[in-house]
matplotlib code that plots the C-alpha trace (Angstrom):
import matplotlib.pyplot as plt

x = [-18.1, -20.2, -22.7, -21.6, -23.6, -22.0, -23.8, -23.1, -22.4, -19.6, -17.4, -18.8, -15.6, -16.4, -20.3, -19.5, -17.6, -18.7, -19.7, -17.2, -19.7, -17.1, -15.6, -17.0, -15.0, -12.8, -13.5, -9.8, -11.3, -14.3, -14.2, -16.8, -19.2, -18.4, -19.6, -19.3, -18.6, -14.7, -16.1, -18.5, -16.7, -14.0, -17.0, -17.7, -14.5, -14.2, -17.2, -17.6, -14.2, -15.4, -12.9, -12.5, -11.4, -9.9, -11.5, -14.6, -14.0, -12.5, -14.5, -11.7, -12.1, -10.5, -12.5, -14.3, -10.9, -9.4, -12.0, -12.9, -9.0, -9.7, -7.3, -8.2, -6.5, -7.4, -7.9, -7.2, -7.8, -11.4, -12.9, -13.1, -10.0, -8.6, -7.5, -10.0, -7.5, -10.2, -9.2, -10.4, -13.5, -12.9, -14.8, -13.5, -14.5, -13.5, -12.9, -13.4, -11.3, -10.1, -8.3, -9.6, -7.1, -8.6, -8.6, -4.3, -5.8, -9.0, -6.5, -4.4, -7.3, -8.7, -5.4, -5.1, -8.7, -8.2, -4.7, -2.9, 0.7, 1.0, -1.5, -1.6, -2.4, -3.1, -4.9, -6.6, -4.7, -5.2, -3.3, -5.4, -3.5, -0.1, 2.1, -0.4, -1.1, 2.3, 2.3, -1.0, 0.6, 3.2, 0.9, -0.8, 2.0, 3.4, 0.1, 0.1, 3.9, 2.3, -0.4, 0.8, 5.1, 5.4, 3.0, 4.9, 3.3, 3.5, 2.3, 0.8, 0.8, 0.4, 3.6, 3.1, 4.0, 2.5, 4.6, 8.1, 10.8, 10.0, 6.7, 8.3, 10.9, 8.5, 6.9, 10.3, 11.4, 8.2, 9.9, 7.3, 8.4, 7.4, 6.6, 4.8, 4.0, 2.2, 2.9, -0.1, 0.6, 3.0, 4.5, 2.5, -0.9, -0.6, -2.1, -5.3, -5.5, -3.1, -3.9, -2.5, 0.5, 4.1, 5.4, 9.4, 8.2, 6.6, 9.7, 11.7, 9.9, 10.9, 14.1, 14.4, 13.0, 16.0, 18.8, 16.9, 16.8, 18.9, 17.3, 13.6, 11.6, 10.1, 7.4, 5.3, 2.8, 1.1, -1.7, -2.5, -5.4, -5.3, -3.7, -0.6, 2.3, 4.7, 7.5, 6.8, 5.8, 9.2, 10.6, 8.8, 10.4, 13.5, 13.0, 11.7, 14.5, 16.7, 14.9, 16.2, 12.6, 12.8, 8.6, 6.4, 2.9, 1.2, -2.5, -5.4, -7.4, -11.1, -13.9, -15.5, -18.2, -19.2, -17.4, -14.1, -11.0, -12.2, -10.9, -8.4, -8.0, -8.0, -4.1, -3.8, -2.6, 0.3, 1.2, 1.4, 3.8, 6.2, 6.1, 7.1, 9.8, 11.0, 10.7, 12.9, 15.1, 15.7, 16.8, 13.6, 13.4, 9.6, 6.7, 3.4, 1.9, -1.7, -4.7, -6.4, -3.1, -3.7, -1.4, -2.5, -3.2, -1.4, 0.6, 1.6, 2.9, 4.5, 6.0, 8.0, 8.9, 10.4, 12.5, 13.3, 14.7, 16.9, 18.4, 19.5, 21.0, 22.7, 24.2, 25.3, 27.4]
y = [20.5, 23.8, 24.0, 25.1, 27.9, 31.6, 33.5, 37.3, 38.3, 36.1, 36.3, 40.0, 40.1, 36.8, 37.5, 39.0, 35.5, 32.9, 29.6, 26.7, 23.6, 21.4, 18.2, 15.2, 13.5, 10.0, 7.3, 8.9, 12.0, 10.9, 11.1, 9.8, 12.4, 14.7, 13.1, 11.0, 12.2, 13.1, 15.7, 17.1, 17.6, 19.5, 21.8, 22.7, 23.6, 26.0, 27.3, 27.6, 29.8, 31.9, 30.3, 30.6, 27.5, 27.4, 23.5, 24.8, 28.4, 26.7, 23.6, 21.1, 17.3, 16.2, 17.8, 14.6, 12.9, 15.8, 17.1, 13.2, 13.0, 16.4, 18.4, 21.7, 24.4, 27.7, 31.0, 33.8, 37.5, 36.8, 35.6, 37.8, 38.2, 41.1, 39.7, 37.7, 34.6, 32.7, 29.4, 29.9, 29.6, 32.4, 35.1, 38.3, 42.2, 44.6, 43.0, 44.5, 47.4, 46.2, 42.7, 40.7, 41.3, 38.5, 35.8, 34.5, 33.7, 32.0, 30.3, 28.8, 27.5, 25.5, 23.7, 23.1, 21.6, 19.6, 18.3, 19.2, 18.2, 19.8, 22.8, 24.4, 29.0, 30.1, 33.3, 35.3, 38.2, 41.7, 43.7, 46.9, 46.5, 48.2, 45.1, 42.4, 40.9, 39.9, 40.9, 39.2, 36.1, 36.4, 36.5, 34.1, 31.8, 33.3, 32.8, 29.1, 28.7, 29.7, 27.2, 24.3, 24.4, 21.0, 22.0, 22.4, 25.4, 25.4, 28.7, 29.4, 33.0, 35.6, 37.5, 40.3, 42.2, 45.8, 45.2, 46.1, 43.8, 44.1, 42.0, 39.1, 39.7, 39.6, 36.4, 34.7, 35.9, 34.3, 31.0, 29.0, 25.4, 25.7, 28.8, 28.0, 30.1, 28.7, 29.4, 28.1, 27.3, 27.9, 31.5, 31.6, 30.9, 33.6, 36.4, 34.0, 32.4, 34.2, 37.8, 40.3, 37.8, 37.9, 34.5, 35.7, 37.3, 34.4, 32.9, 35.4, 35.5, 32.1, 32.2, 35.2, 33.4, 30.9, 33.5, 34.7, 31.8, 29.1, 26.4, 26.7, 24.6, 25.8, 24.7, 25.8, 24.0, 23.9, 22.8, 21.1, 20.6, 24.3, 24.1, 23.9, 21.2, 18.9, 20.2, 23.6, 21.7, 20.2, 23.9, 25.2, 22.3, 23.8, 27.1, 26.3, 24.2, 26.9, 29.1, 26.1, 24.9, 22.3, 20.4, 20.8, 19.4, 19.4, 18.5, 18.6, 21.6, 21.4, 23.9, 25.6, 26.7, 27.5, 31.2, 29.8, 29.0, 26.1, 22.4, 21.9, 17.6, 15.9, 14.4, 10.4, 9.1, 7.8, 11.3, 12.6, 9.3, 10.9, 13.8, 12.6, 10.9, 13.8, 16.0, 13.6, 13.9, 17.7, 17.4, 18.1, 16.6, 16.1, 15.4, 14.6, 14.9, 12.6, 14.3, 14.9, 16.4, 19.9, 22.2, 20.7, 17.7, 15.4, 18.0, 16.9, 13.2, 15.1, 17.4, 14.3, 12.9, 16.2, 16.8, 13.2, 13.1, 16.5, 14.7, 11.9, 14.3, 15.6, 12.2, 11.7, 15.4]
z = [3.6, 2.8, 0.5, -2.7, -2.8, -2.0, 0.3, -1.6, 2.2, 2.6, -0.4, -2.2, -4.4, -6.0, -6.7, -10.0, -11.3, -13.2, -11.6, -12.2, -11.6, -9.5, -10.6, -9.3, -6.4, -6.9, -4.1, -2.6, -1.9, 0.5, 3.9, 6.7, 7.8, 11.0, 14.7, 17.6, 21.1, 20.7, 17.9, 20.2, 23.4, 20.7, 19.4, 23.1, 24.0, 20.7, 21.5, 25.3, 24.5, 21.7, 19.5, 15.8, 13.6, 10.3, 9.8, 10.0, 8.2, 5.2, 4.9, 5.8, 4.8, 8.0, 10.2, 11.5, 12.2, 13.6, 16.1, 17.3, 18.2, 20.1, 17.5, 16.3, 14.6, 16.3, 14.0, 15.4, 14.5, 13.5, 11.3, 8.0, 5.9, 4.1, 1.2, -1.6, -2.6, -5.0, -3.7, 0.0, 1.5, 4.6, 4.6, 3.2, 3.9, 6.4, 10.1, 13.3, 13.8, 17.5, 18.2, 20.9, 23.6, 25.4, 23.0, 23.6, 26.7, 25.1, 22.7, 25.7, 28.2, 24.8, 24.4, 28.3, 28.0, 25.0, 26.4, 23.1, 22.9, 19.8, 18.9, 15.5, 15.4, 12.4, 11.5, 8.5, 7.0, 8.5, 6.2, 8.6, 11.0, 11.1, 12.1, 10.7, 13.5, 14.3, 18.2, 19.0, 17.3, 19.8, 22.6, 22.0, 21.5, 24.9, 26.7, 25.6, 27.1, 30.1, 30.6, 28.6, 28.7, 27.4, 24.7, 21.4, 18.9, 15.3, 13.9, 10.7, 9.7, 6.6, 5.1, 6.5, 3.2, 4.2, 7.8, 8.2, 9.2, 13.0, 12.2, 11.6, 14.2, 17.1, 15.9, 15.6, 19.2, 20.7, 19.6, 18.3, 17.2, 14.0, 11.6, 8.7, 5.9, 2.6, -0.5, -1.5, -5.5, -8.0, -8.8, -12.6, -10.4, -8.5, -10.3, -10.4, -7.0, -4.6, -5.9, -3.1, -1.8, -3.5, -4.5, -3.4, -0.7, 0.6, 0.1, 1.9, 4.4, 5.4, 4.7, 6.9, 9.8, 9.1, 9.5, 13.0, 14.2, 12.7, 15.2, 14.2, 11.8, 9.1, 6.7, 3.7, 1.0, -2.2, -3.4, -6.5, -8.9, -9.2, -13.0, -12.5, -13.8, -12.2, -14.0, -11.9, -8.6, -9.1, -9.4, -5.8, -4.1, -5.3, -4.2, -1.0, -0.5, -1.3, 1.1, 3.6, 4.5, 6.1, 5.9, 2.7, 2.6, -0.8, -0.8, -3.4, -4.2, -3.0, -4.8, -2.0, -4.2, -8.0, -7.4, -6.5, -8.7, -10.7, -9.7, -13.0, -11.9, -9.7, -8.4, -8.2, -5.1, -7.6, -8.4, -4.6, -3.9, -6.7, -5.5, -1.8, -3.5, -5.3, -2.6, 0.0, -2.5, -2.6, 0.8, 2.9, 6.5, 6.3, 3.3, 4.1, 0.4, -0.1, -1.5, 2.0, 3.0, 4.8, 6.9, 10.4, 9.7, 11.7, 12.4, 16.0, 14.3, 11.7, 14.3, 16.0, 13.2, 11.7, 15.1, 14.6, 11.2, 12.3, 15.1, 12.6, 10.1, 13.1, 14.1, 10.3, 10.3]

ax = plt.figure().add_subplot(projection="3d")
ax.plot(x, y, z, "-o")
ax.set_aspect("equal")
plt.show()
């Protein structure tokens, strides 16, 4: 994890807040300390191909786990974001005018190297750029196709809200196995922690990928901690499930430092397991909700048994 220090460089729209001195973390929150030789053959790979990652950009727990298992999560469209969400620890400003037009092919040489069966692309937001970055998503997604077909690709992307439909459209049509989208907390959180997303646009925007193409899987997920109750957890699940989404994850909030949105508590393992419960029963195919839950992790186990469990709802009718 990062220091909890801000660099003023980093995050300049959160210099100006108050510091929230962080909670002090329960024993289910530790994790073992990043190394070993799996981790650094990873690193090399990510760096001998200029890559970008969001476990080390946003200060993931599972980083250790992850990279020693050679799985990483590639970001791509740089590496400064566009919009100031005061939960994340990415950096935020004004990127690079250009995208890289060689980084698809960066992307797809690292997951041929790693020997990825299941890779994870997610990217900042680049609301300067006319279509969000929704072409270079599908690039990259194609140039991966190329070099590793049995490689199945989960995407992770923004909403595109300053796009018009045709954004999403291209991203759909470059068939990735799985589009995710995060909604990230619950709707009355939003003004606080999610500041320039929608919460029914997010929603939309994942529904709409379901009526263009009925066949692919789609996720989203929440974190908690952030304030929030479970009474309107409980309502997300139903309007993601109403959205037809078919995998939610739900994880605990981490402080990235004293200018971020301040830890509210921290979830029991006790609580995640009811919300799995209550979440199976909504009607999702897939839950993975345990505090060190995050979008990609385990994503490629998750992946199997998602395709799994739709096969068997299948065979039921």
């Amino acid at each position: 994890m990062r220091d909890l220090k801000i660099p003023a460089e980093r995050h300049p729209e959160k210099a100006h807040r108050k510091d929230n001195a962080p909670l002090k973390k329960p024993s289910w929150i530790r994790v073992k300390a990043p190394g070993g030789e799996g981790y650094a053959e990873t690193h090399k790979i990510m760096r001998d191909n200029k890559l970008t990652t969001v476990c080390e950009e946003a200060g993931c727990p599972n980083v250790g786990e992850c990279w020693s298992q050679g799985h990483a999560t590639m970001m791509i469209m740089g590496e400064v974001c566009t919009r100031a969400c005061t939960f994340c620890n990415i950096a935020t400003g004004k990127p690079p005018e250009d995208l890289d037009i060689f980084e698809p092919g960066r992307v797809a040489d690292a997951v041929k190297k790693l020997g990825l069966n299941h890779v994870v692309i997610t990217s900042v937001d680049r609301d300067d750029i006319k279509d969000g970055g929704a072409e270079h998503f599908a690039q990259t997604i194609r140039a991966v196709r190329r070099q590793s077909p049995k490689t199945t690709i989960e995407i992770l992307t923004p909403d595109f809200i300053r796009c018009d439909d045709s954004a999403l459209e291209v991203v759909v049509a470059a068939k990735p196995d799985v589009f995710n989208h995060n909604l990230e907390t619950v709707p009355g959180l939003y003004p606080e922690v999610r500041p320039g997303a929608r919460y029914f646009h997010s929603l939309r925007l994942l529904q709409r990928v379901k009526e263009l193409d009925p066949s692919m899987f789609t996720k989203s997920g929440i974190m908690v901690g952030l304030g929030e109750n479970r009474q309107s957890v409980l309502q997300v699940m139903e309007d993601m499930r109403a959205a037809d989404i078919d995998f939610l994850t739900i994880g605990q909030y981490l402080q990235p430092t004293v200018k971020h949105h301040a830890i509210d508590r921290f979830v029991t393992p006790d609580e995640f397991k009811a919300y799995e419960t209550a979440a199976y029963g909504k009607g999702f195919l897939m839950v993975s909700a345990t505090p060190l839950t995050r979008s990609s992790y385990h994503a490629g186990d998750d992946f199997a048994q998602l395709r799994d469990a739709r096969l068997a709802k299948l065979a039921r009718g």
